[in-house]
N, C-alpha and C positions, 0 to 999 in steps of 0.2 A: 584728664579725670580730676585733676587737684587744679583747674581753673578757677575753682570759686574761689580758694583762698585769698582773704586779701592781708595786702602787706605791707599795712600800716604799720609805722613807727613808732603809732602810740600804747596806749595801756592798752591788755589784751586782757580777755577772760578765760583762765588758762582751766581746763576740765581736771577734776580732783577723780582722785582712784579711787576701788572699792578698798573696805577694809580691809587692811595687811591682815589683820588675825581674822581668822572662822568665826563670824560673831554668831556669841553663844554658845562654844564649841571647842573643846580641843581642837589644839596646832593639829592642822592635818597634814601631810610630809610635803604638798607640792606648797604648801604658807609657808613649811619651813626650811626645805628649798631657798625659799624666795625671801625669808627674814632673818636668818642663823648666818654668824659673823664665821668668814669663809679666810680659810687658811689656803693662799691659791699659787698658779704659774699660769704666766702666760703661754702658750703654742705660738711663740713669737714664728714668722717665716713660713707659716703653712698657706693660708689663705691668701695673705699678702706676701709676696716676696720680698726678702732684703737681703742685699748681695751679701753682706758681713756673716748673716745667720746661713744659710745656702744658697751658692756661690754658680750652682752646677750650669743652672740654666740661662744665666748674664754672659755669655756669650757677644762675640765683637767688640769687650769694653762698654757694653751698656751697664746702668746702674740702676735703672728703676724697671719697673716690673711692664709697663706697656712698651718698652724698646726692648725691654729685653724678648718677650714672647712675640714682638711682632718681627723680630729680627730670625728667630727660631721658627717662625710661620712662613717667611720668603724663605730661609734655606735650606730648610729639612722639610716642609710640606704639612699642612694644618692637620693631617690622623697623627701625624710623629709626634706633633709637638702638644695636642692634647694627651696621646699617649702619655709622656711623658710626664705632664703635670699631672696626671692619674694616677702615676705612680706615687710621685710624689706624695698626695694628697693621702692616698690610701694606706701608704707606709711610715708616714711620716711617726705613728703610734704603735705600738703590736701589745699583747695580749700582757707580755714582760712587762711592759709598760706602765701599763694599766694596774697592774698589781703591785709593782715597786710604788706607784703615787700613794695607792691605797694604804702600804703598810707604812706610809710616814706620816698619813693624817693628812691627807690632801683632800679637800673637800670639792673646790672648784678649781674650772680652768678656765680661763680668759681667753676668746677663740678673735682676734679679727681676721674682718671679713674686709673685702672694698667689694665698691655699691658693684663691678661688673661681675661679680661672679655670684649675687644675689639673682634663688630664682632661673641657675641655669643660663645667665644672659641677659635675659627677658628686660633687663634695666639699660641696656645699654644704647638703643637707639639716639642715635642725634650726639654721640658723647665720643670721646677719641677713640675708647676698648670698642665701637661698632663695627670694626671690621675683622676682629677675630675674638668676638665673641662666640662664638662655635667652638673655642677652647674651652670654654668654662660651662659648657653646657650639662654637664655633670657633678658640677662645683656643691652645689645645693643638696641634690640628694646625698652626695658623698657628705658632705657636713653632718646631716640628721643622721643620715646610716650607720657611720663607721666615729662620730663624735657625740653625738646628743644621746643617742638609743644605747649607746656602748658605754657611753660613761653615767648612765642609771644603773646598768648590769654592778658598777662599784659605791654607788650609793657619792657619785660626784655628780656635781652640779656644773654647768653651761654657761658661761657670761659670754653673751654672742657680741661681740662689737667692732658696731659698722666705723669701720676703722678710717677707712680712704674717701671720701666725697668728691664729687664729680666739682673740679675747679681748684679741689683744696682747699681744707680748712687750716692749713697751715703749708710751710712750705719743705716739709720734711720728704726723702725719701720713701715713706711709707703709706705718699698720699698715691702712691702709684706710677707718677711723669711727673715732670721736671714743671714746678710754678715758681716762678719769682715774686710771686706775690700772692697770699689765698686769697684767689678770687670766688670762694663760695660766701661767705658775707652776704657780699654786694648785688649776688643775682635770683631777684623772684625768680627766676624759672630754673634754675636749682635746688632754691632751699622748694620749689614746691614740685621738683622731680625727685627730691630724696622724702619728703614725706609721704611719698607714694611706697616708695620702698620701703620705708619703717612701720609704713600699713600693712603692706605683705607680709613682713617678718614678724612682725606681732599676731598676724593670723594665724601662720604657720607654727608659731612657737607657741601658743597659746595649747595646744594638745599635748603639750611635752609635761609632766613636772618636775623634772630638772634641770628648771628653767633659772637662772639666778638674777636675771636680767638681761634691757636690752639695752646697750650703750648708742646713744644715736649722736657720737662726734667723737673722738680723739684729739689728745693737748688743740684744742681751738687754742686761734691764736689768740694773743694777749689785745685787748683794748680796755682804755680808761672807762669807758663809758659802758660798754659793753652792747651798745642799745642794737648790732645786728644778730649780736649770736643769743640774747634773750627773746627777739622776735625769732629767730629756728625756735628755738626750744620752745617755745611758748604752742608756733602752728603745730610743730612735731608731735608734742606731748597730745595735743587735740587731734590729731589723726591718729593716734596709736589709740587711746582710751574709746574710737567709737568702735575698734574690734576689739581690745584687748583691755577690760578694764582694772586689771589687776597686776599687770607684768611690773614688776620695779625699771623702771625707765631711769641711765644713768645718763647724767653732763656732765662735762669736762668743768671743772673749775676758772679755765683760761686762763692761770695762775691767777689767780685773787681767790681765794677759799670763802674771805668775809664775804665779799663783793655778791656771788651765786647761793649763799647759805642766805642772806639776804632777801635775795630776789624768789628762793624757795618759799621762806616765811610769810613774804608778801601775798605770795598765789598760793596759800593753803597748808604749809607745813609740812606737816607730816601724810597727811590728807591728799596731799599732791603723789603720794608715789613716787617719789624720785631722790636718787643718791647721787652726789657728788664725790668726781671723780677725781681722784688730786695727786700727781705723779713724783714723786721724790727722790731725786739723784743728787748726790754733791762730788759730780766729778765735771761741769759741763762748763759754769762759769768761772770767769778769770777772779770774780772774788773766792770760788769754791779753792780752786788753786791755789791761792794764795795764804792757803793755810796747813799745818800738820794735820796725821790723823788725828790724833788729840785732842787736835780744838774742833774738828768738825763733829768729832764724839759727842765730846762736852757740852755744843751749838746744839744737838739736836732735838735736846728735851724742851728749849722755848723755840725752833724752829720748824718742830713738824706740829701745823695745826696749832698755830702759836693764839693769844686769847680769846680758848677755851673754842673758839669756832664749832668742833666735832659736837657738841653739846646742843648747840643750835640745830644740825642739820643731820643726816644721814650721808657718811663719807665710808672711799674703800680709798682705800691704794694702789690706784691698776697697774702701777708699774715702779719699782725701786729694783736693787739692784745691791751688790758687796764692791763695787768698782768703785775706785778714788784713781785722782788722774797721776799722772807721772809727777808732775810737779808736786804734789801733795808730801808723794812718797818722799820727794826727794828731800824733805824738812821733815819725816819721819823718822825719830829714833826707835831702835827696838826691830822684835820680830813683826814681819809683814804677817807672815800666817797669822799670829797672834791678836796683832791689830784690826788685820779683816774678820776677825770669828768675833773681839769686840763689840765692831763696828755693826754687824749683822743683828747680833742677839742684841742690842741694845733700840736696832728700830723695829725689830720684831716684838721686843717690849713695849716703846710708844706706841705702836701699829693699834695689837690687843686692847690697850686701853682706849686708842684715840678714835682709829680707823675702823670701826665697831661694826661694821657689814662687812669688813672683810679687806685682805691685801696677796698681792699677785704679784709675785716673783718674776724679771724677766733676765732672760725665758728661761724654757723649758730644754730646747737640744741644739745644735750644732751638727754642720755637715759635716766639718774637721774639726778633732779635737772636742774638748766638753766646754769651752767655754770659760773656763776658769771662775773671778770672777763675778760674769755675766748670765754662770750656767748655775741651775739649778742643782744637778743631780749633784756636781763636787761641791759645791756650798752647803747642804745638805750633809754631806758622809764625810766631810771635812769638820763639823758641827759650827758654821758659820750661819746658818738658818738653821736654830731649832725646830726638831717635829711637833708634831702636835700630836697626843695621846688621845685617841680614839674610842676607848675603852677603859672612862675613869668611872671609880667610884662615884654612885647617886646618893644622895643623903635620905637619910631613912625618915620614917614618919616621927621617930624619937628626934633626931637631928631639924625635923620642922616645928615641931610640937614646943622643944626645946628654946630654940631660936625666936618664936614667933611670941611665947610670952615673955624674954626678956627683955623685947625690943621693946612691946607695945609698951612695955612697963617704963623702957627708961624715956620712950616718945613721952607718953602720960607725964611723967612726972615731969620731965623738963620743961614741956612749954605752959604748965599748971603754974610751976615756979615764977614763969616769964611774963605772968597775967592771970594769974588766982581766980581774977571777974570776969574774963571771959569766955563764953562758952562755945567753948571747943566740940569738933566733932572728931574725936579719935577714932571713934570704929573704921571710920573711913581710911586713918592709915591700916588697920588688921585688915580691913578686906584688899586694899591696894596690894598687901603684903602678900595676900594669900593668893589674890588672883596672879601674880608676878611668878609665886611660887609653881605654881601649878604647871604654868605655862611654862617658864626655865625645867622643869620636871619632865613636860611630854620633848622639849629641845632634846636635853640631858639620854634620855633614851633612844634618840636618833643618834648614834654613833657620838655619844657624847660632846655634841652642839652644844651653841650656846644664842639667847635669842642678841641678833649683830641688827639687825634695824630699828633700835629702839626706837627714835624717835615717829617712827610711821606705827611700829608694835605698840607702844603707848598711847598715841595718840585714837588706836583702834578701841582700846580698851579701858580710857576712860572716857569714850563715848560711851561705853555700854553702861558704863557705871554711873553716871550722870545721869542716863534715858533709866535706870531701874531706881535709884536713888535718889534724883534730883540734883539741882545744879547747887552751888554753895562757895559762899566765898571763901571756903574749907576745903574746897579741890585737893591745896596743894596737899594737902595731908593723905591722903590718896596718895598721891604723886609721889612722897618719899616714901610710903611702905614699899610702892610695886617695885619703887629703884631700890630701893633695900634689899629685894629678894632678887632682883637680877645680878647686883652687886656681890653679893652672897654666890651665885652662881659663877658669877666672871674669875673667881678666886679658890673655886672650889677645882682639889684635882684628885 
């Protein structure tokens, strides 16, 4: 089906999104869904199995998720062993659940997926999971049924992400089996069998609006150059936009933040639809190690999203954590408890200001035990991740009325000051201001959102303002009212 594709190395013409915002219209809930900066968890170990998170079904010493179910399918028999991950699937959340998320401000959940259980199967031809696929033949509709439709019921939003890639996009555990090397890179007939499948799921997802996004890659591995995993993203993004031209399409960063914020600007901006994804642990490397918690604390305000990046592009968080490693602690003075509630609230801090679409705890539960940690719920009720309030005060028309001419007043006057003779267009910041306003207002009243896409949300709406107003080398002035009122919003509680 995706034979035409070609997979040339060179410049690509990558297809731009429809507008993030309703143009000419009030945020309608599935834009704001899709552009409100998401307080999240991942559902680490549902879709994809990993022994560490649930354990139950890695039977014989297997470790990754196709030994382990194909080892479960020779010795218990294929209805046992889908049974099985049925239950799983369908238990993995209950109703308690869903309501404990809710009452702590949880907006999204981060779901991966791997490409074999997209679709019931249906992907799996020609690939290793081909011969027990008739395990996952229910995978699909149990995602929309009992995760997508269910968590609209709480006013939570869905980051569906295709986690695992046929070959590996890295060489982790959770690519599914065992690679010594990600061999998805390097094979057209890969990257053009998983754009088949990110065409499916953007079809399928496209009826939802508790859609927050589709992620189509997880931590890609690191290259200097980047030039295989910018052709994926590039063919990807064009096969998802000719069914789906509005979904927020996320890519992995590959650790370089600058590098893909970049490569965003290049193909379109904000205009492109797409958020980068940028994962933050400091327990992994031997330089993290080699520090207290102290100074990892201290590190993290120039090392998450370090010059200014998040400002360039549209970024979440898919994945951090409260875990520092052994070594860490062991140059650690003081209370541990103490130090991990620190350590938490202080990227939960950067997060909000940086990570502006949103960040996602991982994870969410454990077969045994809660995770410590790695778990959400004691991080949480421990007060090591603060909640989010759900139900804060809106500011009144006095509160806009108010704000709105002091500002234009002290814009007016300062850059008057700065050039007496030339002729400014201020209105432009008051309407920038007001339409910012407006739009953070109808967020604000969605369970007190905030708009988290700005740079694809702005980018919508100073089209509009340009096509009714005209173009001007005064734009920016626009540009700091609307961020003025969104800035006003980010701090309002």
């Amino acid at each position: 089906m995706f034979d035409h594709l070609k997979m040339k190395l060179g410049a690509q013409s990558v297809i731009t999104a429809e507008s993030a915002a309703d143009v000419g219209a009030k945020p309608s809930i599935k834009s704001i869904y899709q552009s409100r900066q998401n307080f999240g968890v991942n559902f680490g170990s549902l879709f994809v199995l990993e022994k560490y998170i649930f354990g139950e079904l890695f039977i014989d010493d297997t470790s990754v998720e196709l030994d382990a179910i194909s080892r479960c399918v020779k010795k218990n028999g294929l209805d046992r062993t889908r049974k099985e991950m049925e239950d799983h699937w369908n238990n993995y959340c209950n109703d308690d659940d869903w309501k404990w998320l809710q009452s702590k401000g949880v907006q999204s959940i981060r779901i991966p997926v791997g490409y074999w259980g997209v679709g019931g199967g249906r992907f799996t031809q020609g690939t290793s999971f081909e011969s027990i696929s008739a395990v996952y033949q229910n995978a699909w509709s149990i995602l929309i049924r009992k995760y997508i439709k269910k968590a609209a019921d709480y006013h939570i939003s869905i980051l569906v992400d295709l986690h695992a890639l046929e070959k590996g996009a890295n060489t982790g555990d959770h690519s599914g089996q065992k690679f010594n090397q990600p061999g998805f890179w390097n094979s057209t007939k890969s990257i053009s069998h998983t754009c088949g499948i990110l065409s499916f799921m953007a079809s399928e997802l496209g009826q939802f609006d508790n859609i927050s996004g589709l992620q189509i890659v997880n931590e890609a591995s690191f290259d200097s150059e980047g030039k295989y995993q910018k052709r994926y993203y590039a063919h990807a993004i064009n096969e998802i936009r000719k069914v789906n031209s509005k979904i927020p399409i996320v890519i992995s960063d590959g650790w370089w933040a600058q590098d893909y914020a970049k490569w965003v600007n290049d193909n379109g901006g904000g205009a492109l639809g797409v958020v980068i994804d940028d994962h933050v642990y400091r327990c992994f490397s031997d330089d993290d190690r080699s520090k207290s918690a102290e100074q990892l604390i201290q590190e993290l305000d120039r090392t998450v999203f370090s010059d200014n990046v998040c400002e360039e592009a549209d970024f979440i968080v898919g994945e951090y954590s409260c875990v520092l490693d052994g070594q860490t602690w062991s140059k650690t003075q003081g209370s541990r408890d103490a130090k991990v509630k620190e350590y938490g609230n202080k990227q939960v801090q950067l997060f909000r200001q940086r990570a502006r679409a949103g960040y996602y705890f991982w994870c969410y539960k454990f077969q045994s035990g809660d995770g410590g940690e790695w778990g959400f719920r004691p991080m949480v009720d421990r007060g090591s991740i603060p909640v989010r309030n759900s139900s804060g005060n809106i500011p009144s028309e006095d509160d806009y009325n108010k704000m709105l001419n002091e500002l234009y007043q002290q814009h007016e006057q300062y850059w008057n000051r700065q050039n007496p003779n030339e002729h400014y267009e201020h209105w432009r910041y008051k309407e920038g201001f007001t339409t910012g306003w407006a739009d953070s207002m109808e967020f604000a009243k969605f369970d007190n959102s905030r708009i988290g896409r700005v740079v694809a949300w702005k980018d919508a709406r100073r089209k509009e303002h340009t096509l009714a107003r005209g173009e001007s080398r005064f734009i920016w002035e626009w540009d700091q009212g609307f961020q003025k009122a969104l800035d006003i919003f980010a701090g309002w509680e």
